[in-house]
LOSEBA-140462 format. One record per residue (C-alpha): residue number from 1; x, y, z. Coordinates in nm, 3 decimals. Layout:
+------+---------+---------+---------+
! resi !       X !       Y !       Z !
+------+---------+---------+---------+
!  NUM !       X !       Y !       Z !
...
+------+---------+---------+---------+
***
This chain:
+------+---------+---------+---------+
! resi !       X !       Y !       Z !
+------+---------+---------+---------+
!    1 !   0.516 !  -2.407 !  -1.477 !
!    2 !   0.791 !  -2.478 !  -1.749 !
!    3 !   0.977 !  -2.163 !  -1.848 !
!    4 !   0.902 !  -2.157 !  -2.189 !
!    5 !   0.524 !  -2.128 !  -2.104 !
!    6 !   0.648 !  -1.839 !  -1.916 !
!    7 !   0.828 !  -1.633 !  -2.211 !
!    8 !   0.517 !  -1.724 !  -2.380 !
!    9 !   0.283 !  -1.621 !  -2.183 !
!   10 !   0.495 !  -1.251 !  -2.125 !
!   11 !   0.541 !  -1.209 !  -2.484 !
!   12 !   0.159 !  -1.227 !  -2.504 !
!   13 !   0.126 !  -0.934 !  -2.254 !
!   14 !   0.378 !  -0.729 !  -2.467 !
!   15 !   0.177 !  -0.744 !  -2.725 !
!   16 !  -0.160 !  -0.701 !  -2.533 !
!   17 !  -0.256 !  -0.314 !  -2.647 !
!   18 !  -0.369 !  -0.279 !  -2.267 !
!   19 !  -0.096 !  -0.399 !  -2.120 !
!   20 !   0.121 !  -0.163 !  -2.296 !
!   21 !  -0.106 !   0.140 !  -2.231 !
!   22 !  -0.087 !   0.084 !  -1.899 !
!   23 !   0.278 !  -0.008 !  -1.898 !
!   24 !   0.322 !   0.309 !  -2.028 !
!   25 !   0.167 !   0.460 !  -1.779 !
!   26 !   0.338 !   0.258 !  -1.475 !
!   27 !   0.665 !   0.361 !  -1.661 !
!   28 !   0.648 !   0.734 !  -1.618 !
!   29 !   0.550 !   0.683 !  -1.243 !
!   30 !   0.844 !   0.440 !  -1.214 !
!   31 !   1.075 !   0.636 !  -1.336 !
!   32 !   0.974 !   0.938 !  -1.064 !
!   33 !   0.993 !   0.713 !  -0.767 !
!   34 !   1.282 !   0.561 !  -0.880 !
!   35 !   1.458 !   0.935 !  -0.860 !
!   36 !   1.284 !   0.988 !  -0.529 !
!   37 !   1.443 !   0.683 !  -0.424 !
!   38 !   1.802 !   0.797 !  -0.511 !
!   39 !   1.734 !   1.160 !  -0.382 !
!   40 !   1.639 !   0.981 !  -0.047 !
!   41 !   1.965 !   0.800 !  -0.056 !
!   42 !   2.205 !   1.069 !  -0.158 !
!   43 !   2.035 !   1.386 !  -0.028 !
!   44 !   1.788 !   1.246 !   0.251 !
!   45 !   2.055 !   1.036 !   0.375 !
!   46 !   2.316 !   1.291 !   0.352 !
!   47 !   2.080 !   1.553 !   0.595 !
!   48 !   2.053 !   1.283 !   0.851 !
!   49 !   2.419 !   1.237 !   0.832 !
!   50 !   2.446 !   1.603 !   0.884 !
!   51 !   2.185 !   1.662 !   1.139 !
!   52 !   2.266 !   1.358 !   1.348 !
!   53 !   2.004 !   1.151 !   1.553 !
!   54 !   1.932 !   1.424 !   1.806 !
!   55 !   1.831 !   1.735 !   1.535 !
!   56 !   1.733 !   1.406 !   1.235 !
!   57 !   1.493 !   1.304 !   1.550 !
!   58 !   1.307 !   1.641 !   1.607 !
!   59 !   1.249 !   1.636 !   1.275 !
!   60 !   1.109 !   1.329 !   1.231 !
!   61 !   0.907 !   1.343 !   1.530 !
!   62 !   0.779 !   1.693 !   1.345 !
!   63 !   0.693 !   1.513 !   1.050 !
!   64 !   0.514 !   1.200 !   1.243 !
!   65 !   0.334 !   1.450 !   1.418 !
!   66 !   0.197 !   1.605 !   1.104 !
!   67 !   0.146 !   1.301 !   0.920 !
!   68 !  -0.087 !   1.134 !   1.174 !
!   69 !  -0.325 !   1.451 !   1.132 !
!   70 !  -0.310 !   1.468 !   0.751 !
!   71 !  -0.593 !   1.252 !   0.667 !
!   72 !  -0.826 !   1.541 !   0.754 !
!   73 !  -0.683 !   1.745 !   0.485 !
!   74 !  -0.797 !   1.436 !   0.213 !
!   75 !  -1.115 !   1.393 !   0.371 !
!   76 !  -1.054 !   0.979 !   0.207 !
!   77 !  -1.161 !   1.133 !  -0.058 !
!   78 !  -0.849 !   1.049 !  -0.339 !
!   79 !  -0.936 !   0.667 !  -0.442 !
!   80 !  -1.284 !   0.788 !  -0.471 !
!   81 !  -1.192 !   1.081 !  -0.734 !
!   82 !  -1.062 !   0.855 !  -0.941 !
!   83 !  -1.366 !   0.628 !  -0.948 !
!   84 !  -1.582 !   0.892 !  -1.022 !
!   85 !  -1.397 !   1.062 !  -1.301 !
!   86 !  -1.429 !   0.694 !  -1.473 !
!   87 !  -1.742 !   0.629 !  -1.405 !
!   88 !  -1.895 !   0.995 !  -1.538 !
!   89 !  -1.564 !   1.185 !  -1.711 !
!   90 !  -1.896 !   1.396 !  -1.854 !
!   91 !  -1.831 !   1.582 !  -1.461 !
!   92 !  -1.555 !   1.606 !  -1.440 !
!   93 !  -1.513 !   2.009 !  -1.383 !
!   94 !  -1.776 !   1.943 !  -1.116 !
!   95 !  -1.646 !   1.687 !  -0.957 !
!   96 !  -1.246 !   1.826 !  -0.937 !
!   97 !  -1.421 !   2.154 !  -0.823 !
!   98 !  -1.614 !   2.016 !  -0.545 !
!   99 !  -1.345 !   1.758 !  -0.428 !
!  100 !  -1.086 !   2.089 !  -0.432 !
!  101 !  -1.298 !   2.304 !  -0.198 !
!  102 !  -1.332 !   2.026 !   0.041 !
!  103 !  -0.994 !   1.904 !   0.026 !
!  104 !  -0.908 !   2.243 !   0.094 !
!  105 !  -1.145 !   2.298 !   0.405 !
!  106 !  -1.030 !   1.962 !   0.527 !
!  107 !  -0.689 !   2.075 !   0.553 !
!  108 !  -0.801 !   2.417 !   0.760 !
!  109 !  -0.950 !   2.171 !   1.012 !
!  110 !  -0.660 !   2.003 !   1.019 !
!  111 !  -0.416 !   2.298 !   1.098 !
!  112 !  -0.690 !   2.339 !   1.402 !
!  113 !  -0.728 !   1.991 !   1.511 !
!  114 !  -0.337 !   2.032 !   1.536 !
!  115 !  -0.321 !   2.324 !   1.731 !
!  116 !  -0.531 !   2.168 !   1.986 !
!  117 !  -0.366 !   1.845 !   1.970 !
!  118 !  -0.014 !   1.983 !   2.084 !
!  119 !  -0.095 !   2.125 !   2.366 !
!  120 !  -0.155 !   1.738 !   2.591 !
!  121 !   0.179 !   1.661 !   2.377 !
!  122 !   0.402 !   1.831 !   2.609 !
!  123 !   0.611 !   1.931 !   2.345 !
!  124 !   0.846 !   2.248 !   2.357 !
!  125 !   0.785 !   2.541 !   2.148 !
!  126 !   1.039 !   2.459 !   1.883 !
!  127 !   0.936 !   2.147 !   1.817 !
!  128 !   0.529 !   2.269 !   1.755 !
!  129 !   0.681 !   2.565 !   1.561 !
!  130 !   0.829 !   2.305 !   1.307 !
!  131 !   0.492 !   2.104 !   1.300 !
!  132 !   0.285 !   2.434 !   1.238 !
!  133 !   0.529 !   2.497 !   0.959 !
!  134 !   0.527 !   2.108 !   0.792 !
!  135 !   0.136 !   2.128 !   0.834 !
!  136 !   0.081 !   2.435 !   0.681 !
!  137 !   0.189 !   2.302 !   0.327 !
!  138 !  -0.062 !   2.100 !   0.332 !
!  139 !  -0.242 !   2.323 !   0.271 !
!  140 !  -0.157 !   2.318 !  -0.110 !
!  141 !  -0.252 !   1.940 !  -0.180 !
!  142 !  -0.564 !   2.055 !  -0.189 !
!  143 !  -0.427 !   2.124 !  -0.624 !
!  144 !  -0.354 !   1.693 !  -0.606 !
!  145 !  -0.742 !   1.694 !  -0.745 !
!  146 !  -0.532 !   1.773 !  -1.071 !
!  147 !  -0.325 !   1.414 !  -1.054 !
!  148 !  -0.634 !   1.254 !  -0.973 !
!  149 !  -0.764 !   1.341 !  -1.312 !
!  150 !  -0.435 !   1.267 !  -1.479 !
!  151 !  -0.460 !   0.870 !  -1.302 !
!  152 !  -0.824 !   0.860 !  -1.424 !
!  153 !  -0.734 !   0.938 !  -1.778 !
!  154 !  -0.419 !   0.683 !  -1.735 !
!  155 !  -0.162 !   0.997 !  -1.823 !
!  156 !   0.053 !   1.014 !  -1.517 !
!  157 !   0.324 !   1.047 !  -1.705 !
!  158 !   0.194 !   1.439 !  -1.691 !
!  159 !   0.181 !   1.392 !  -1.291 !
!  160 !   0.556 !   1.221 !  -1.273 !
!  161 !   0.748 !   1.532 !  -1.469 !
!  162 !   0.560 !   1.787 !  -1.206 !
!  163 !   0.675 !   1.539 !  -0.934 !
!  164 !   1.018 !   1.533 !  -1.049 !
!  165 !   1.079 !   1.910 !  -1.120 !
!  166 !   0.931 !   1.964 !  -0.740 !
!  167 !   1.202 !   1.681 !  -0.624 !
!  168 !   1.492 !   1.836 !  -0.805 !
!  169 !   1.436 !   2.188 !  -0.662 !
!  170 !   1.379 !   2.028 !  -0.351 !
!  171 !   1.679 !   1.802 !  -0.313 !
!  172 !   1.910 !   2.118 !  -0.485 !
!  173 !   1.784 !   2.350 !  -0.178 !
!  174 !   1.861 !   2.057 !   0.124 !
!  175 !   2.233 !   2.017 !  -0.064 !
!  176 !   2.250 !   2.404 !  -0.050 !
!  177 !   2.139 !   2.409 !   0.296 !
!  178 !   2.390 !   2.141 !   0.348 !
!  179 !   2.651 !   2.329 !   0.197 !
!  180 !   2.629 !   2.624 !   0.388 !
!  181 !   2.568 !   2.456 !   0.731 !
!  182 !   2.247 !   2.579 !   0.789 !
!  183 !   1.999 !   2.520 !   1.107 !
!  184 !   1.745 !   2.235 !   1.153 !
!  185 !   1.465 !   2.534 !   1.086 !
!  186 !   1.531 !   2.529 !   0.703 !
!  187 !   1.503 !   2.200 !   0.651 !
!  188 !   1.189 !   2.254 !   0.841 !
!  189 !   1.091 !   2.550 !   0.608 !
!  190 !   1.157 !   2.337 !   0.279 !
!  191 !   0.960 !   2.057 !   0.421 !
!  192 !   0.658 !   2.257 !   0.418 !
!  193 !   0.743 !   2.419 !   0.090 !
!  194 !   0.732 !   2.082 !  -0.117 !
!  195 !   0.349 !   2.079 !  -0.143 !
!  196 !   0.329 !   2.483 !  -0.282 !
!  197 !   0.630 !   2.344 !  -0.516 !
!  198 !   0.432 !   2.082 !  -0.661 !
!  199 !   0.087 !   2.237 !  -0.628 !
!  200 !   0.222 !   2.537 !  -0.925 !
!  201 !   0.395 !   2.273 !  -1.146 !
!  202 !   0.058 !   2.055 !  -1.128 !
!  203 !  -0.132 !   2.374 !  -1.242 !
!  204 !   0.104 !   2.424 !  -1.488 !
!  205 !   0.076 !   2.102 !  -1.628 !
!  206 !  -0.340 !   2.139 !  -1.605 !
!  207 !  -0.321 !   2.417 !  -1.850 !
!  208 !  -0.076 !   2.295 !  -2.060 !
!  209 !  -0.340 !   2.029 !  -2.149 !
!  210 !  -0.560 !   2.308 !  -2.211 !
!  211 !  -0.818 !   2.224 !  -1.909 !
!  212 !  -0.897 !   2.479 !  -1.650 !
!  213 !  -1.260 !   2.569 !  -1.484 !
!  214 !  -1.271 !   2.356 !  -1.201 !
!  215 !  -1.203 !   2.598 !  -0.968 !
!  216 !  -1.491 !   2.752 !  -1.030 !
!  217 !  -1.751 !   2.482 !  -0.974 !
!  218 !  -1.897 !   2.310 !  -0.687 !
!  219 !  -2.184 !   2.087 !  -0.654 !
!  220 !  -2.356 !   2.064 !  -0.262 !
!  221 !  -2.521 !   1.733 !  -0.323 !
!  222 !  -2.190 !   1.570 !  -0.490 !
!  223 !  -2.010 !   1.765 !  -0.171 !
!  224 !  -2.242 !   1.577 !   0.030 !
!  225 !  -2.237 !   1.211 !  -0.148 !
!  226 !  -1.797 !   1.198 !  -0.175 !
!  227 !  -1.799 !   1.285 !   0.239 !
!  228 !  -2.069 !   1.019 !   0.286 !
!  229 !  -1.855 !   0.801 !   0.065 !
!  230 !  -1.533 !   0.921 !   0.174 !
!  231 !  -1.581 !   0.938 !   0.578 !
!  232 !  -1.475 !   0.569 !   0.690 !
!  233 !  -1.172 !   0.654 !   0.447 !
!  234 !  -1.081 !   0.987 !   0.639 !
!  235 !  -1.058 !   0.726 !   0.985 !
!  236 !  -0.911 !   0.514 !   0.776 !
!  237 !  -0.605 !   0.714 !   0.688 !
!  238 !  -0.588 !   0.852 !   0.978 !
!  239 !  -0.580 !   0.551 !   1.194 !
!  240 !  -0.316 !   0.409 !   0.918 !
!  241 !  -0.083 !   0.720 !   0.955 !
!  242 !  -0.161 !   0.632 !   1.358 !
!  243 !  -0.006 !   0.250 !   1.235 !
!  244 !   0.311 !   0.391 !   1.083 !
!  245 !   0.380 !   0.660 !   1.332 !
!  246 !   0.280 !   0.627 !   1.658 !
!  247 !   0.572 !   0.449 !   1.719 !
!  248 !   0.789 !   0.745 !   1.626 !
!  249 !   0.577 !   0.942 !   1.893 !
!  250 !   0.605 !   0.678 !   2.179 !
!  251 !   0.963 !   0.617 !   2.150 !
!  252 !   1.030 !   0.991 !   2.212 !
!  253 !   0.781 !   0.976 !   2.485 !
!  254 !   0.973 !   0.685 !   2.648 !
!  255 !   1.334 !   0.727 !   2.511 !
!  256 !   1.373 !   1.040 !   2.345 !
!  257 !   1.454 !   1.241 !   2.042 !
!  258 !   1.785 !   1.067 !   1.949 !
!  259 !   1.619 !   0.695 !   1.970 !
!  260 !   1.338 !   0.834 !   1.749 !
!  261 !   1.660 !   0.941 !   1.507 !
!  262 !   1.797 !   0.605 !   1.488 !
!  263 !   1.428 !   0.457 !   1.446 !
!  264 !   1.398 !   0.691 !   1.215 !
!  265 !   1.642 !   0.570 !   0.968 !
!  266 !   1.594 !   0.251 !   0.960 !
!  267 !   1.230 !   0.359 !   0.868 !
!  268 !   1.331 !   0.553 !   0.609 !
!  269 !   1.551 !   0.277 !   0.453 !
!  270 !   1.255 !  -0.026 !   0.511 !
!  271 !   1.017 !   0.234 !   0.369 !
!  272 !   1.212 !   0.316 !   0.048 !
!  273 !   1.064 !   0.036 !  -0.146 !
!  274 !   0.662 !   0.134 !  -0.100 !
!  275 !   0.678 !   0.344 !  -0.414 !
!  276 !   0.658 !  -0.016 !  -0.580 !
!  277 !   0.261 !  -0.135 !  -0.488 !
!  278 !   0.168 !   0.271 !  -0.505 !
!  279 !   0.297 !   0.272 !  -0.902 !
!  280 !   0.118 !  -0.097 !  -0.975 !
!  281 !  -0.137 !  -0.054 !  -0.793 !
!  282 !  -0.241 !   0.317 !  -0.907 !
!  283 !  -0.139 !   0.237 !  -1.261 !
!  284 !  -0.352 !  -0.085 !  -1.266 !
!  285 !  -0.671 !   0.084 !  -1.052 !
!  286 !  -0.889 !   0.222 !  -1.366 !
!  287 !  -0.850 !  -0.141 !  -1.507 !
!  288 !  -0.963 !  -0.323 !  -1.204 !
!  289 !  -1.287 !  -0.122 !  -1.177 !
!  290 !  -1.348 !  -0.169 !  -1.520 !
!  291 !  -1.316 !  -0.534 !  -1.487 !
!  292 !  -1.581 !  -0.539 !  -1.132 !
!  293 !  -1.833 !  -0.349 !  -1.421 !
!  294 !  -1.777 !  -0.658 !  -1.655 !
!  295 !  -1.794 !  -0.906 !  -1.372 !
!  296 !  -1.735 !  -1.011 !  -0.964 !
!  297 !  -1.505 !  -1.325 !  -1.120 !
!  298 !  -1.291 !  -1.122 !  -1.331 !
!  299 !  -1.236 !  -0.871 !  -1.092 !
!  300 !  -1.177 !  -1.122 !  -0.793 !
!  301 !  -0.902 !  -1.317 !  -1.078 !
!  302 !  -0.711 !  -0.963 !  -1.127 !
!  303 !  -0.711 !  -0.876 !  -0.769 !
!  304 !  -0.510 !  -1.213 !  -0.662 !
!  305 !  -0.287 !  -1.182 !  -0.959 !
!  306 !  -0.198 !  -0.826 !  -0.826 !
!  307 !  -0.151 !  -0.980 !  -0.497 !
!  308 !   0.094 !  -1.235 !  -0.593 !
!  309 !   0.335 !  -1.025 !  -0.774 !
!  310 !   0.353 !  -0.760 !  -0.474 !
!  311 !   0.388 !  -1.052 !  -0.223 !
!  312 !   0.685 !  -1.190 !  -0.445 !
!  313 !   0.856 !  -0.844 !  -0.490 !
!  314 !   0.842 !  -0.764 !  -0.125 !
!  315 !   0.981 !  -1.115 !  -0.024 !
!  316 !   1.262 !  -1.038 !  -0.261 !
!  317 !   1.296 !  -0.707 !  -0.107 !
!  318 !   1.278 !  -0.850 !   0.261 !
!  319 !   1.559 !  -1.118 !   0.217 !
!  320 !   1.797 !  -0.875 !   0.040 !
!  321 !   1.799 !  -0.637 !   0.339 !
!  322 !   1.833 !  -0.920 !   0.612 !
!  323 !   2.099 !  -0.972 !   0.430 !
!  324 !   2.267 !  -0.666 !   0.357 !
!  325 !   2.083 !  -0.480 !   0.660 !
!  326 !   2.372 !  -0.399 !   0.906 !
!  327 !   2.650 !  -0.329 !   0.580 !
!  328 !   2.397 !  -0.055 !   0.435 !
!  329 !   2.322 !   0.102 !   0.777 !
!  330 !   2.696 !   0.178 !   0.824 !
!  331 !   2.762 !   0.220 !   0.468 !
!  332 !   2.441 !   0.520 !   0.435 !
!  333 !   2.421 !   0.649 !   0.764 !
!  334 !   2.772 !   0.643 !   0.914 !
!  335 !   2.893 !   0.476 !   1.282 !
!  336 !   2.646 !   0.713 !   1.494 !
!  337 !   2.355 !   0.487 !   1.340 !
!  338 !   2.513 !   0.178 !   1.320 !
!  339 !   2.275 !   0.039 !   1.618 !
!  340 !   1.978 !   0.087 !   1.429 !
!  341 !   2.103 !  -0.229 !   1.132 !
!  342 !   1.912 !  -0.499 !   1.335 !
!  343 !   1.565 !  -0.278 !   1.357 !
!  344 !   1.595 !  -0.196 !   0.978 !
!  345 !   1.574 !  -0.582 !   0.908 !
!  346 !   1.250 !  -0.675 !   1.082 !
!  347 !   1.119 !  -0.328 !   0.952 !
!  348 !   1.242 !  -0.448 !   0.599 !
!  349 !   0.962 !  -0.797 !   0.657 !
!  350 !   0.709 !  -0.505 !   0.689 !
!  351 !   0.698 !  -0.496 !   0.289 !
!  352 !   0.510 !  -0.788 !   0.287 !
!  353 !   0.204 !  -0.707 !   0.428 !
!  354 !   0.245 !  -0.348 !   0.382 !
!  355 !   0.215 !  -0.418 !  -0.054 !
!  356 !  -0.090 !  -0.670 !   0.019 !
!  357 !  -0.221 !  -0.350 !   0.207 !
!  358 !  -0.224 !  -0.099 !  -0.087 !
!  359 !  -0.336 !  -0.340 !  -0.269 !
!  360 !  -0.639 !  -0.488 !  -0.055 !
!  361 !  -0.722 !  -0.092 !  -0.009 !
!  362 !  -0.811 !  -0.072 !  -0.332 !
!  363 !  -1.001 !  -0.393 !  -0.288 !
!  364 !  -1.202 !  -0.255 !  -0.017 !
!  365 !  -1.310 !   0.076 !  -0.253 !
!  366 !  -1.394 !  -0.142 !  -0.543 !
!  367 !  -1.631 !  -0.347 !  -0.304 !
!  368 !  -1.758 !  -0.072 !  -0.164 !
!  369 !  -1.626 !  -0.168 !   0.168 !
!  370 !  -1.499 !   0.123 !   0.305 !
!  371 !  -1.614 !   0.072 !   0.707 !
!  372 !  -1.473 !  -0.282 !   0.726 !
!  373 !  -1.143 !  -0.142 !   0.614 !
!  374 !  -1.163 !   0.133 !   0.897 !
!  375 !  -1.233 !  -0.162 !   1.174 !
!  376 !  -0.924 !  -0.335 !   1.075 !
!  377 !  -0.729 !  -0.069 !   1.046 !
!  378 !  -0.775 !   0.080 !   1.394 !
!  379 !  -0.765 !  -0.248 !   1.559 !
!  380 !  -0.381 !  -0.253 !   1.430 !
!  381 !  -0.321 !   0.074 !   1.587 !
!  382 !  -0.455 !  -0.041 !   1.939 !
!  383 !  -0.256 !  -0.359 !   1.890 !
!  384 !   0.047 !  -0.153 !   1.798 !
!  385 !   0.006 !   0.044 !   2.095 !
!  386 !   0.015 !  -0.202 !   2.322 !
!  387 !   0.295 !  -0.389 !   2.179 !
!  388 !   0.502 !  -0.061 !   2.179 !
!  389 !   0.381 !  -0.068 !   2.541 !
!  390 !   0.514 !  -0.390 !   2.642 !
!  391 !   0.844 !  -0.422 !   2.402 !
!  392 !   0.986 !  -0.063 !   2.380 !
!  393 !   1.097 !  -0.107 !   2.781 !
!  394 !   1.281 !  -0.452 !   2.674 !
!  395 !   1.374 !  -0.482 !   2.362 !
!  396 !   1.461 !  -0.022 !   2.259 !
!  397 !   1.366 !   0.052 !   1.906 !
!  398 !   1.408 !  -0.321 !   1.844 !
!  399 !   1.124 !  -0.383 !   2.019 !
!  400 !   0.911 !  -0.119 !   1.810 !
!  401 !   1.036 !  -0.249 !   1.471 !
!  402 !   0.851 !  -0.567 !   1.618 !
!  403 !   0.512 !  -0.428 !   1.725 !
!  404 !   0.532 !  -0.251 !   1.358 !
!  405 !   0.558 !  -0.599 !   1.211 !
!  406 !   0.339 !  -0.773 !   1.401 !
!  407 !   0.045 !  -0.508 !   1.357 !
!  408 !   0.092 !  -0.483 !   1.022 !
!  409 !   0.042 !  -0.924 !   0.978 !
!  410 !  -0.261 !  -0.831 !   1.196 !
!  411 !  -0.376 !  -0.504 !   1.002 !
!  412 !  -0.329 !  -0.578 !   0.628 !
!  413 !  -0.357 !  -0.983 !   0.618 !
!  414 !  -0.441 !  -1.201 !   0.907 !
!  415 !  -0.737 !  -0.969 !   1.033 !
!  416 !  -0.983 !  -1.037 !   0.773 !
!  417 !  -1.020 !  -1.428 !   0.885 !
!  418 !  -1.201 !  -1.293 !   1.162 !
!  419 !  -1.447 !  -1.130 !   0.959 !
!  420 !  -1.700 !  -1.352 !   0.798 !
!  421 !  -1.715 !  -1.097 !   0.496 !
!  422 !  -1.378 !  -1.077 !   0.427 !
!  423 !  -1.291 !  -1.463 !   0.459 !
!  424 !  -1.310 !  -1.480 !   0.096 !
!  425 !  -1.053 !  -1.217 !   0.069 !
!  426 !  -0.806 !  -1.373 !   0.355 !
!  427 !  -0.814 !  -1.700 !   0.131 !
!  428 !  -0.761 !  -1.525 !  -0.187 !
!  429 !  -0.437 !  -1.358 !  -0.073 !
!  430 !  -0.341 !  -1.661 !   0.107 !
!  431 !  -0.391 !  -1.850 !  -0.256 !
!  432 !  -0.209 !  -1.563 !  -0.443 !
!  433 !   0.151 !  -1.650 !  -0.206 !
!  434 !   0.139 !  -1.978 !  -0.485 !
!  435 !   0.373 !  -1.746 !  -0.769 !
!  436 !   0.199 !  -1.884 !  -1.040 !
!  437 !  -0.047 !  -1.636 !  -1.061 !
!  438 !   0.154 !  -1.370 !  -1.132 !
!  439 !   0.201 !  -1.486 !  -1.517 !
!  440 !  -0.163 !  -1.589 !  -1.542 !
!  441 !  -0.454 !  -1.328 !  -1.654 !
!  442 !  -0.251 !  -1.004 !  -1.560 !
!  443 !  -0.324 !  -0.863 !  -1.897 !
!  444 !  -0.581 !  -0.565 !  -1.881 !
!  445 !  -0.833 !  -0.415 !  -2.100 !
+------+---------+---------+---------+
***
């Protein structure tokens, strides 16, 4: 493709009025991730600097722990918000009511399912005190019913100031708790405090565009139809939570807390960069189902074009952190986590498959193919397992970054060639690698 057909074709989506709405829209988002990236680099890095891989690895353990359980509290019931509100905005008090009150008795089960869960984990009391106290704030995302109405109406921009107020208070408490030398439980504490943080600047923000009510209703049969729709979704996200941190879990089982530490930053560095398919992805959702309501062709042409500008991005991403991998390790981190460079660059080929997943998850909700994403996903986690299994005892935490990358190629790419529905979809991403796409059709209506 000669370059000039390039600038011509990108001028053309600048002056597409979709493109910009939506641009708009991806900008606000972009700019709030972009500050959560830097407050993970200066503050987030600057705790684990602080706490050091023993204390840094309790606490992520804590937070693996939680995460792995959190599903329950969405009850897979976020993508499917959104594609309601679009498809009958006429409900939409009804539906934000009903989706809150289950949200919110999905995370009650979770603080149960918890509770029973720790005690096979063998963990001391400490350490389930601090995953009580993370998984009680989740409690409070039960108020995220109010972003899913801001995506739907493509006005995140609304979402991304609550978002960044939350992150600023946040990130000025851990550099005051840093300051003053304080103890791991704090940390803890403000951990679990985000979600109440963000849940009263969303309401805020609600009100502000002079909506309230929801709260108030609730509908039994729409109750009834989103956990129908939504139930392969709650495995789903559970089982991919089980993907991205069992590892964490086994590694303290089999090395302990200061290995999960150094594990744990190189996670946090590979895992910097997902904001990017969350933003295009989200931003570009309410498009893509409007284009599978015009037609299966134009929906299957925006869904590769997607997929070939995440899969360029994330190989961009990948080869700059083989590259710089063991310098920014040292640089961020310090000498104590210097051993950890080499497992942060085959966790930083991760991106790859991990933007074709959010993307493809989308794909799967669109096609109504919510159970086939649930098999996939769960035959990762066993194949994670057992690679932990078999390469933690050889290779440390190297060995874990490479059962992460291997289940991912399985999970989000090279899975769906053994499924005779989803060979269409396993040849479409494999067509969308060719980096032409990306310039071709992206526009949106």
């Amino acid at each position: 493709m000669r370059i000039s057909t390039i600038f011509g074709q990108l001028k053309d989506l600048k002056n597409h009025l979709g493109v910009r709405r939506y641009a708009a829209n991806t900008f606000w988002v972009f700019i709030e991730n972009i500050l959560r990236m830097i407050a993970g680099l200066l503050v987030g890095i600057w705790v684990a600097r602080y706490l050091g891989p023993d204390k840094f690895g309790t606490f992520s353990y804590a937070l693996a722990f939680t995460s792995i359980f959190g599903g329950l509290a969405k009850l897979g019931l976020d993508s499917i918000i959104v594609r309601d509100l679009l498809k009958h905005p006429e409900r939409r008090d009804i539906c934000l009511g009903t989706a809150f009150r289950l949200k919110l008795a999905g995370a009650f089960l979770m603080l149960a399912v918890i509770a029973v869960c720790q005690l096979p984990a063998g963990n001391d009391f400490t350490t389930n005190l601090y995953i009580m106290i993370i998984a009680s704030g989740i409690i409070f995302q039960s108020f995220e019913v109010i972003d899913f109405y801001f995506q739907s109406q493509v006005l995140s921009k609304f979402v991304s100031i609550c978002k960044i107020i939350q992150l600023c208070l946040s990130s000025a408490v851990k550099v005051y708790l840093v300051l003053s030398g304080a103890e791991l439980f704090w940390f803890v504490l403000i951990a679990g405090a985000d979600q109440a943080m963000l849940a009263i600047s969303l309401s805020i923000a609600y009100k502000l565009k002079k909506q309230d009510g929801f709260l108030r209703c609730f509908d039994w049969a729409l109750a009834r139809q989103m956990l129908s729709d939504g139930w392969p979704l709650i495995l789903s996200i559970i089982g991919t939570a089980l993907l991205y941190r069992i590892d964490q879990l086994i590694i303290k089982q089999m090395m302990g807390v200061d290995a999960v530490g150094l594990y744990a930053a190189a996670v946090k560095l590979a895992e910097i960069w997902f904001f990017i398919p969350t933003i295009i992805t989200g931003s570009l959702f309410p498009a893509i189902v409007n284009a599978k309501n015009r037609s299966q062709e134009l929906c299957d042409n925006r869904f590769m074009r997607l997929y070939s500008l995440l899969i360029w991005l994330a190989i961009a991403i990948s080869v700059f952190m083989t590259f710089t991998g063991h310098w920014v390790i040292t640089m961020l981190y310090g000498a104590k986590y210097a051993s950890s460079a080499n497992t942060l660059i085959i966790l930083s080929w991760t991106s790859v498959f991990i933007f074709l997943g959010n993307a493809s998850k989308k794909w799967f909700i669109v096609e109504n193919l919510q159970r086939l994403l649930l098999y996939r996903i769960f035959g990762g986690v066993i194949l994670n397992v057992i690679l932990n299994l078999v390469l933690i005892p050889r290779y440390g935490i190297e060995g874990a970054a490479m059962a992460t990358l291997i289940s991912y190629g399985y999970t989000f790419y090279f899975s769906y060639i053994f499924n005779p529905r989803l060979r269409g979809l396993f040849f479409l991403t494999t067509k969308s690698f060719s980096p032409k796409y990306i310039f071709k059709g992206l526009s949106c209506e």
